[in-house]
C-alpha positions as CSV (number, residue, x, y, z in Angstrom):
1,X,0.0,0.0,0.0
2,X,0.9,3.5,-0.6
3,X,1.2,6.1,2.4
4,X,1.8,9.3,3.5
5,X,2.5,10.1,6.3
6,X,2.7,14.0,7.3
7,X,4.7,14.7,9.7
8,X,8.5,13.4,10.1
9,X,8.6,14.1,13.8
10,X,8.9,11.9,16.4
11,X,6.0,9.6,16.2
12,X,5.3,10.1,12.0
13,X,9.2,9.4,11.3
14,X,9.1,5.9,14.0
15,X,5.8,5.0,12.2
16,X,6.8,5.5,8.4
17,X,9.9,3.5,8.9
18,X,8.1,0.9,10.6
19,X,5.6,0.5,8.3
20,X,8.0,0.8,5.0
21,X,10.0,-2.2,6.8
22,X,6.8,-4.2,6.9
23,X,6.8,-3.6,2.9
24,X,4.2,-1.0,2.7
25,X,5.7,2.6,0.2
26,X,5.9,5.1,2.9
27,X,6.8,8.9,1.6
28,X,7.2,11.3,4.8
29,X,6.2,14.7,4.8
30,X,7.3,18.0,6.4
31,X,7.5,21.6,6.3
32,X,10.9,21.8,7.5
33,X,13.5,21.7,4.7
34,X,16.0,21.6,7.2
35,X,14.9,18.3,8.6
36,X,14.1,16.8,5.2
37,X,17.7,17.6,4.0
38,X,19.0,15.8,7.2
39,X,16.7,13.0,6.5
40,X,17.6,13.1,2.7
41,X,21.5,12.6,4.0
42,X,20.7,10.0,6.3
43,X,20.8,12.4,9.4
44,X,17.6,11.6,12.2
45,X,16.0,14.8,13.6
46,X,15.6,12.8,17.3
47,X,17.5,10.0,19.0
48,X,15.5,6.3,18.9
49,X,17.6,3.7,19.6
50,X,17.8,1.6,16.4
51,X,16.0,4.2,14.1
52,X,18.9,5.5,11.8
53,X,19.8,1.7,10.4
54,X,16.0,1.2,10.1
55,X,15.6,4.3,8.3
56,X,18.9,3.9,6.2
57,X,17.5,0.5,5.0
58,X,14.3,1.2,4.1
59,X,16.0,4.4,1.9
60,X,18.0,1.6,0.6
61,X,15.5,-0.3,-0.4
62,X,13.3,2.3,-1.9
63,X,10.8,1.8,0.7
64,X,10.4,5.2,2.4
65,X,11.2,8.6,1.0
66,X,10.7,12.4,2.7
67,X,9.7,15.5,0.9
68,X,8.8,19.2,2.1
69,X,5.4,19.1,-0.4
70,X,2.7,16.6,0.4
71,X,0.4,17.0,-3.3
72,X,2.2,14.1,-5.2
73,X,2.6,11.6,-2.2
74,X,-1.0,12.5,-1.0
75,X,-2.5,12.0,-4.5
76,X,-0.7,8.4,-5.0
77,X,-1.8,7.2,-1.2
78,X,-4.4,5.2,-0.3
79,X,-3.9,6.0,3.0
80,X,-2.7,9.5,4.5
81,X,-1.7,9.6,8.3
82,X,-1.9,13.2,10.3
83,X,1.1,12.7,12.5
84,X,1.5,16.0,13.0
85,X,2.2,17.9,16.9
86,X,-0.2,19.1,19.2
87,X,1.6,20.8,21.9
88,X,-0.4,22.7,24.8
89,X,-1.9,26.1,23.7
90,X,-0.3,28.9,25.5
91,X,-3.1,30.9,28.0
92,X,-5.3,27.5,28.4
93,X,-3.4,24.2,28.3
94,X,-5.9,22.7,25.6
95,X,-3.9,21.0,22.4
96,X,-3.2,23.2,20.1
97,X,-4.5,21.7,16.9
98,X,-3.7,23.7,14.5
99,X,-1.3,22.0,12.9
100,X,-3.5,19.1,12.5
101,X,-6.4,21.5,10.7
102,X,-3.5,23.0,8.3
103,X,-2.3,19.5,7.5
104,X,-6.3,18.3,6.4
105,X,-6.7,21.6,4.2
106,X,-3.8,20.6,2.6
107,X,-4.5,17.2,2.5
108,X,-8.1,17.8,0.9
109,X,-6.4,19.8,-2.0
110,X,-4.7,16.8,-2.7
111,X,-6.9,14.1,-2.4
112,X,-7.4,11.5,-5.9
113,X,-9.7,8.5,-5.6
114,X,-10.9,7.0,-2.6
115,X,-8.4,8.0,0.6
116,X,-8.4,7.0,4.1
117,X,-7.4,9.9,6.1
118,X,-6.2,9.1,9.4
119,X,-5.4,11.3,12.6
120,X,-2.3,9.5,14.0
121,X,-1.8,12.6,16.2
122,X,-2.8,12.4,19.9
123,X,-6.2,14.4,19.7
124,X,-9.2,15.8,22.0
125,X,-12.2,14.0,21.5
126,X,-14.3,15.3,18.2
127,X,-11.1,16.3,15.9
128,X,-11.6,13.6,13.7
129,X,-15.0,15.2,13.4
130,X,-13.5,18.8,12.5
131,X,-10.7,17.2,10.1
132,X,-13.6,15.7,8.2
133,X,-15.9,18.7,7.8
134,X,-12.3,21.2,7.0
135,X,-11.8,18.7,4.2
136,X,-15.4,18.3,2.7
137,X,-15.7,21.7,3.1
138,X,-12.5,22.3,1.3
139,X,-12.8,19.5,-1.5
140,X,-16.7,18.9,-2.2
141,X,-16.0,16.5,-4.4
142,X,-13.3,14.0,-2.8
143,X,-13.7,10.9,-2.1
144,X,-12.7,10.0,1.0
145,X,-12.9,8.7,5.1
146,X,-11.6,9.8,8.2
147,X,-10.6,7.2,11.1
148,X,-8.5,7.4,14.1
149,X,-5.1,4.9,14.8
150,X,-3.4,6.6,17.8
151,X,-0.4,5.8,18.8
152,X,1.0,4.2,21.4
153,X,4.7,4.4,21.5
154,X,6.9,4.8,24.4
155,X,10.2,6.9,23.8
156,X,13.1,5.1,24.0
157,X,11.3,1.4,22.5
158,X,9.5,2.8,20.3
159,X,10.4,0.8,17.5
160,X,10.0,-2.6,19.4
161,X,6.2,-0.9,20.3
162,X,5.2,-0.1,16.9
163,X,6.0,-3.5,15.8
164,X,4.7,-5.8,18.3
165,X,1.9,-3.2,20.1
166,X,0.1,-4.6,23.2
167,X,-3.1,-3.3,20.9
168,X,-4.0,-1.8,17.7
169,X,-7.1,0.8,18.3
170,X,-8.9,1.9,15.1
171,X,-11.5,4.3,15.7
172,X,-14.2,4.1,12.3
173,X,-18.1,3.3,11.4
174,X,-17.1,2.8,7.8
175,X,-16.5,-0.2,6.2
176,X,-14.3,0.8,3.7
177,X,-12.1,3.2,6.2
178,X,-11.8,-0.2,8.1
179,X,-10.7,-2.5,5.4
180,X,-7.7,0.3,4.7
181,X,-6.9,0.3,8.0
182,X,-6.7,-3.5,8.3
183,X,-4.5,-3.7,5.3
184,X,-1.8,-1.3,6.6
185,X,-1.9,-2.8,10.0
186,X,-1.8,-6.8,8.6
187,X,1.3,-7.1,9.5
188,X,1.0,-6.5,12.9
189,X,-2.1,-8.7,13.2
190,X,0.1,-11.4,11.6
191,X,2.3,-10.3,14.8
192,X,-0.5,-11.4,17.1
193,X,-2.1,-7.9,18.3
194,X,-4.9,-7.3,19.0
195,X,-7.1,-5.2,16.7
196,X,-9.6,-3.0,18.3
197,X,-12.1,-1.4,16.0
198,X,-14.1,1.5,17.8
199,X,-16.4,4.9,17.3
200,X,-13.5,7.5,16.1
201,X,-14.4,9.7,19.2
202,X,-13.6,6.4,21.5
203,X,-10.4,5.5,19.6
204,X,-9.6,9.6,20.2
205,X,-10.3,9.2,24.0
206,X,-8.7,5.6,24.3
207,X,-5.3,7.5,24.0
208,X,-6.2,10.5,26.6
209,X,-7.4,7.6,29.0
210,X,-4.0,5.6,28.9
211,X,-1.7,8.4,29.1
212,X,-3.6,9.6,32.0
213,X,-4.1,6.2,33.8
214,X,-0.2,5.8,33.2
215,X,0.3,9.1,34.5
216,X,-1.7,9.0,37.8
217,X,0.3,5.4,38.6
218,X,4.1,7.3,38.5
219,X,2.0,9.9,40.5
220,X,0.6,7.7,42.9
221,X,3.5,5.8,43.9
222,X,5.8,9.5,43.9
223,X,3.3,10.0,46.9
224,X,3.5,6.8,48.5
225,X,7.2,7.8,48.3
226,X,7.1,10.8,50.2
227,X,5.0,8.5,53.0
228,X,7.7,6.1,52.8
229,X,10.0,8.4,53.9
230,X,8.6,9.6,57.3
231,X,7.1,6.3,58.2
232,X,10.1,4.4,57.7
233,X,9.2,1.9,55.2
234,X,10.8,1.2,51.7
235,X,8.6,2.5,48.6
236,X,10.8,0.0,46.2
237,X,9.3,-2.7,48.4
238,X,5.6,-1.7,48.8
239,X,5.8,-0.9,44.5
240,X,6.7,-4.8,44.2
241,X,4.2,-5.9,47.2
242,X,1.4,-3.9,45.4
243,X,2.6,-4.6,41.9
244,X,2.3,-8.4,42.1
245,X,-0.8,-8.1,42.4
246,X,-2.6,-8.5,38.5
247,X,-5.1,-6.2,39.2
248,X,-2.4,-3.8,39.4
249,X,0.8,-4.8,37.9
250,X,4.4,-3.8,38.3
251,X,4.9,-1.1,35.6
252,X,4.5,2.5,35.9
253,X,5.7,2.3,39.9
254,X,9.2,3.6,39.8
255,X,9.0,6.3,42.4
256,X,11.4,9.7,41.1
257,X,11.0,13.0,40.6
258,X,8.0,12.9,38.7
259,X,7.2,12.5,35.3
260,X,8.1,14.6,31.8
261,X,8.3,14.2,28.3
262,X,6.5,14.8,25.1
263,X,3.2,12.9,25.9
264,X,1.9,12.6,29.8
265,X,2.1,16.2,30.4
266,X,0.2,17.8,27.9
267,X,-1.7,14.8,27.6
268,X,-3.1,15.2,30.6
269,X,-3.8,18.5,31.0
270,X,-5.7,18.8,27.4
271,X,-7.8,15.4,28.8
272,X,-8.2,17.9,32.1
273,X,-9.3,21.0,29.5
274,X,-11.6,18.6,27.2
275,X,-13.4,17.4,30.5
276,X,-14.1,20.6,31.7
277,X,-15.3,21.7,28.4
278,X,-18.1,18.7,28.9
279,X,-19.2,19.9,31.8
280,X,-17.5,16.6,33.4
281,X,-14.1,17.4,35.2
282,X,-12.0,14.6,36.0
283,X,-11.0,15.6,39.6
284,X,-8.2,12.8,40.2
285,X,-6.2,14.1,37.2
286,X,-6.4,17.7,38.2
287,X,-4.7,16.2,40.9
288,X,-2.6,14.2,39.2
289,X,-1.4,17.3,36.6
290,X,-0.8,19.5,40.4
291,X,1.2,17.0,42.3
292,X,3.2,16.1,39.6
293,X,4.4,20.0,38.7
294,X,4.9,20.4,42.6
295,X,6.7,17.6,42.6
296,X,9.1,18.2,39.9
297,X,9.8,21.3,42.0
298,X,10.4,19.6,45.4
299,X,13.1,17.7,44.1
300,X,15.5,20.7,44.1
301,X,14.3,21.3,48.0
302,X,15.0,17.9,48.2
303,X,18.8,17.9,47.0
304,X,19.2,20.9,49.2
305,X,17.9,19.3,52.3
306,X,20.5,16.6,51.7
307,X,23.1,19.0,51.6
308,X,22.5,20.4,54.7
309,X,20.1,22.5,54.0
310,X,21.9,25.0,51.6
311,X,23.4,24.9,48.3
312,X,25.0,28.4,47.9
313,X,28.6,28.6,46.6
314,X,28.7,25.0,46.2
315,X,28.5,23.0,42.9
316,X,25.6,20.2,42.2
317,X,26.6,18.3,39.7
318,X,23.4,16.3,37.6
319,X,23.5,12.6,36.2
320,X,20.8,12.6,33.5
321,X,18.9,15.7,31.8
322,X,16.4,14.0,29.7
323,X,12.9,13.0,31.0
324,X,13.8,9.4,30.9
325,X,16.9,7.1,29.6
326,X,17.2,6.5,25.5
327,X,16.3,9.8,24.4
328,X,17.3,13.1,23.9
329,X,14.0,14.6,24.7
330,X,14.0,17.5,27.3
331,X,10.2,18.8,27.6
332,X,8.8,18.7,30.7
333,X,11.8,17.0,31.9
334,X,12.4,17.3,35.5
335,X,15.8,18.5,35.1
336,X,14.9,21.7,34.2
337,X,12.9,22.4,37.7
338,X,15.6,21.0,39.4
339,X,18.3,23.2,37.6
340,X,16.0,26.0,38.5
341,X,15.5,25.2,42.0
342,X,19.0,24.8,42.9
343,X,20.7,28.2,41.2
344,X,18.2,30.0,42.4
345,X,19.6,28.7,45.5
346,X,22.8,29.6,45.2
347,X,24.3,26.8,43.4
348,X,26.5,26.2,40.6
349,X,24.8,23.3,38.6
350,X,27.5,21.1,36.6
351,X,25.5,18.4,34.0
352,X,25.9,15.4,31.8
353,X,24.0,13.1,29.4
354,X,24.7,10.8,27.0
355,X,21.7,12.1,24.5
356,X,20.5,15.2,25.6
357,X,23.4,18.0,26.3
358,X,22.3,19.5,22.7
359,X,18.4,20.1,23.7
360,X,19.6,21.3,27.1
361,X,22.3,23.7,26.4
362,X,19.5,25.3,24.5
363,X,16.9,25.7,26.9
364,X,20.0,26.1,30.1
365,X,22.3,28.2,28.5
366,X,24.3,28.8,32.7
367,X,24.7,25.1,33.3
368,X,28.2,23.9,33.1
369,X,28.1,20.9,30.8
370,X,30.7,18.1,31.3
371,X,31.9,15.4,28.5
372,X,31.4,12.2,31.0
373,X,30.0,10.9,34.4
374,X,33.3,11.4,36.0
375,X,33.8,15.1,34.7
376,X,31.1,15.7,35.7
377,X,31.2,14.9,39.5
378,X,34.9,16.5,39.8
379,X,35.4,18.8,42.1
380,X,31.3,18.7,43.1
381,X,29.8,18.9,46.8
382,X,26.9,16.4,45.5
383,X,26.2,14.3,42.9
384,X,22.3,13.8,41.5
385,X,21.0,11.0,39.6
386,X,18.0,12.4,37.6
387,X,18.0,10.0,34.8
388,X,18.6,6.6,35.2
389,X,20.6,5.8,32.0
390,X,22.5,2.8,31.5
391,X,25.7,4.3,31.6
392,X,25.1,5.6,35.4
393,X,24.1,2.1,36.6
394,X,27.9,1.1,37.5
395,X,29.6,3.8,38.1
396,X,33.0,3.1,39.9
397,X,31.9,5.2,43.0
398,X,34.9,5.0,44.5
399,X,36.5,6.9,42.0
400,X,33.1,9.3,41.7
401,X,34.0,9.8,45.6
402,X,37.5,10.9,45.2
403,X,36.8,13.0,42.4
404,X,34.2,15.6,44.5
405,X,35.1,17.9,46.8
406,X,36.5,16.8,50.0
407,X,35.2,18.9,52.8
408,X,35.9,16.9,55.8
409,X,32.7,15.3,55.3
410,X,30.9,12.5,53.1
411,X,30.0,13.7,49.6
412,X,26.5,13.6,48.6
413,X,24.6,11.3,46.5
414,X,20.7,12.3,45.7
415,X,19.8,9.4,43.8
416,X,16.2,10.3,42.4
417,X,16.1,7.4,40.6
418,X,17.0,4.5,43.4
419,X,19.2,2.6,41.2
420,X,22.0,2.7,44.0
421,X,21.3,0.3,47.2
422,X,22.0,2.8,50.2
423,X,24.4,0.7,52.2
424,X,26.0,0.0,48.9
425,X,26.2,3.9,48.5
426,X,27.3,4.7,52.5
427,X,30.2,1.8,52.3
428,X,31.6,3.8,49.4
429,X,31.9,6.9,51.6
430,X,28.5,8.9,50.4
431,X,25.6,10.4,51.9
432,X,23.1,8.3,50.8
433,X,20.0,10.2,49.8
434,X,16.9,8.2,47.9
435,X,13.7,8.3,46.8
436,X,10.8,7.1,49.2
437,X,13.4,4.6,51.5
438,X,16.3,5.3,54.4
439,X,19.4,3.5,54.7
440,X,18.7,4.3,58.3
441,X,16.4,2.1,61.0
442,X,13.6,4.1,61.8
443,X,11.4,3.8,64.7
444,X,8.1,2.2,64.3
445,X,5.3,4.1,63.0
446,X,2.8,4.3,65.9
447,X,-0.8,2.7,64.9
């Protein structure tokens, strides 16, 4: 099958070279000649472990192709993805969808024979609804369906998730909309997922609903944390206690410093804008959307609190910059609170990152950026783990120690991530500071 896919960001340019490597003739879209010219030279816009050899090979094989102009590609497609962003509208938090209504006036200007237009964007309920009437109203005369396949793509796997999904969600009432859609996603149904075929509106709010649901889990057990932590119990502990359970499961209960990225914050605060806008607000992820901004916040108080209770003229240095490991993505991260939190505390912030430095220089233009882990804990008065990367799983801590400043007393490790055990940590020569556990006895919690 032919597709276009408009859009070479981070979930259209994952998605084309999946579905070019399952044999389908993707061509990828975008306004930005910059990034198409990269693309064109075998440069990715974004880091995806294992996407530049996917991408190479596919170009190789004639498979997928990217161009700045959509008429030609759009014209030859039977089907045409919108995979376009929707970042949070300044003043309100909704989704700006703007981009998404430009692409379908485009789009309908385009359209030859019968098309399947399909919003692969993450979406308020009733867009679809508005794509469709933008394109009749633009193109009488085409031919043409519109249906809903969100995504469901987790950075840093996101090629592993495209092509062996936990579910396929197809939101359409039209026969023919569905038989497209089959088509493209056969090989994935030959991979043994699920296909669920829905109302377009429910396929729209079946991606709100997860991201929130995820969202209100890293939430939940951040709080729980917090408990742990003047109680005297061990959050890692009650995550696997209450994780074994099947009702609950194990994922999404990593206590840290609360959760960023492309997707869960704007996710759900549009989900928290569309609600209200029905007349039916979702109280627990107001909640959710609050606790987690404070949180990101507290984390600096934290760090401070470990060292003593003041930061100013000493130097913090920061493992980890990205919202989470295997990506260089820095929105929303909690790195940038922290950074924030801590110079305006006094401190000089030293950072490193295996991905991100590039995204982070822009948007923290005073942090002093170091070319490894070790670098980048020389000379510091604590050491912070805010992303828990590979590469900061083994650290040879007794060198780490040596390296920071000696001031007649224990450097400082603020591990936000617990991927250190604290005696582990303390026999090494650090003060041990996790998330939601002690490597202290505590007293017993009166009942």
């Amino acid at each position: 099958m032919r597709i276009a896919m408009i859009g070479a960001g981070y979930v259209g340019l994952v998605s084309g070279a999946c579905l070019a490597d399952f044999g389908h003739s993707v061509v990828c879209i975008d306004r930005d000649p910059d990034k198409i010219a990269a693309l064109n030279a075998g440069r990715m816009p974004i880091y995806e472990p294992g996407l530049d050899a996917l991408v190479s090979e596919n170009v190789r094989q004639g498979r997928i192709a990217f161009r700045s102009t959509l008429r030609e590609a759009v014209a030859e497609a039977g089907a045409v993805f919108i995979a376009v962003g929707t970042p949070s509208r300044r003043g309100d938090g909704f989704a700006d969808l703007s981009f998404v209504f430009d692409a379908a006036r485009e789009i309908a200007g385009a359209l030859s024979g019968f098309t399947v237009v399909i919003t692969k964007s993450t979406v308020p309920v009733g867009t679809g609804d508005e794509v469709e009437r933008i394109i009749r109203e633009t193109n009488p005369a085409a031919d043409f369906s519109v249906a809903s396949n969100p995504e469901f793509l987790r950075e840093g796997a996101a090629i592993a998730d495209f092509k062996r999904p936990d579910r396929i969600v197809v939101g359409t009432e039209e026969a023919r909309a569905e038989a497209v859609l089959r088509e493209v996603c056969r090989p994935l149904y030959l991979n043994a997922a699920p296909i669920l075929v829905t109302s377009r509106r429910t396929a729209e709010l079946t991606k709100y609903a997860a991201n929130a649901f995820l969202a209100a889990k890293i939430t939940f057990i951040n709080e729980v944390a917090d408990l742990c932590e003047e109680v005297g119990a061990d959050v890692q502990q009650v995550a696997r206690g209450i994780g074994l359970d099947n009702r609950i499961g194990s994922k999404f209960l990593h206590a840290g410093p609360g959760y960023g990225g492309s997707c869960f914050p704007k996710d759900t605060l549009a989900l928290v804008k569309t609600a209200q806008d029905a007349g039916t607000p979702l109280r627990l992820v107001e909640t959710v959307v609050a606790v987690n901004d404070q949180r990101k916040r507290a984390m600096a108080r934290k760090v401070i609190k470990a060292c003593g209770g003041a930061v100013r003229g000493k130097t913090v240095a920061l493992l980890g910059l990205t919202f989470k490991p295997d990506t260089d993505d820095m929105r929303d991260a909690p790195s940038l609170a922290i950074v924030a939190g801590l110079q305006d505390a006094g401190a000089a912030v030293r950072a490193y990152d295996p991905e991100g430095m590039a995204q982070a220089r822009a948007l923290m233009p005073t942090v002093d950026y170091a070319e490894s882990p070790y670098a980048c804990a020389e000379g510091a008065d604590a050491l912070v783990i805010v992303t828990e990367w590979n590469a900061f799983r083994a650290l040879d801590l007794d060198r780490v120690r040596r390296t920071m400043a000696s001031g007649g007393s224990a450097p400082v490790l603020v591990d936000l991530r617990n991927i250190y055990d604290p005696e582990t940590a303390t026999r090494h020569g650090f003060a041990y500071c996790g998330v939601g556990r002690s490597g202290a006895a505590r007293a017993p919690y009166p009942s």
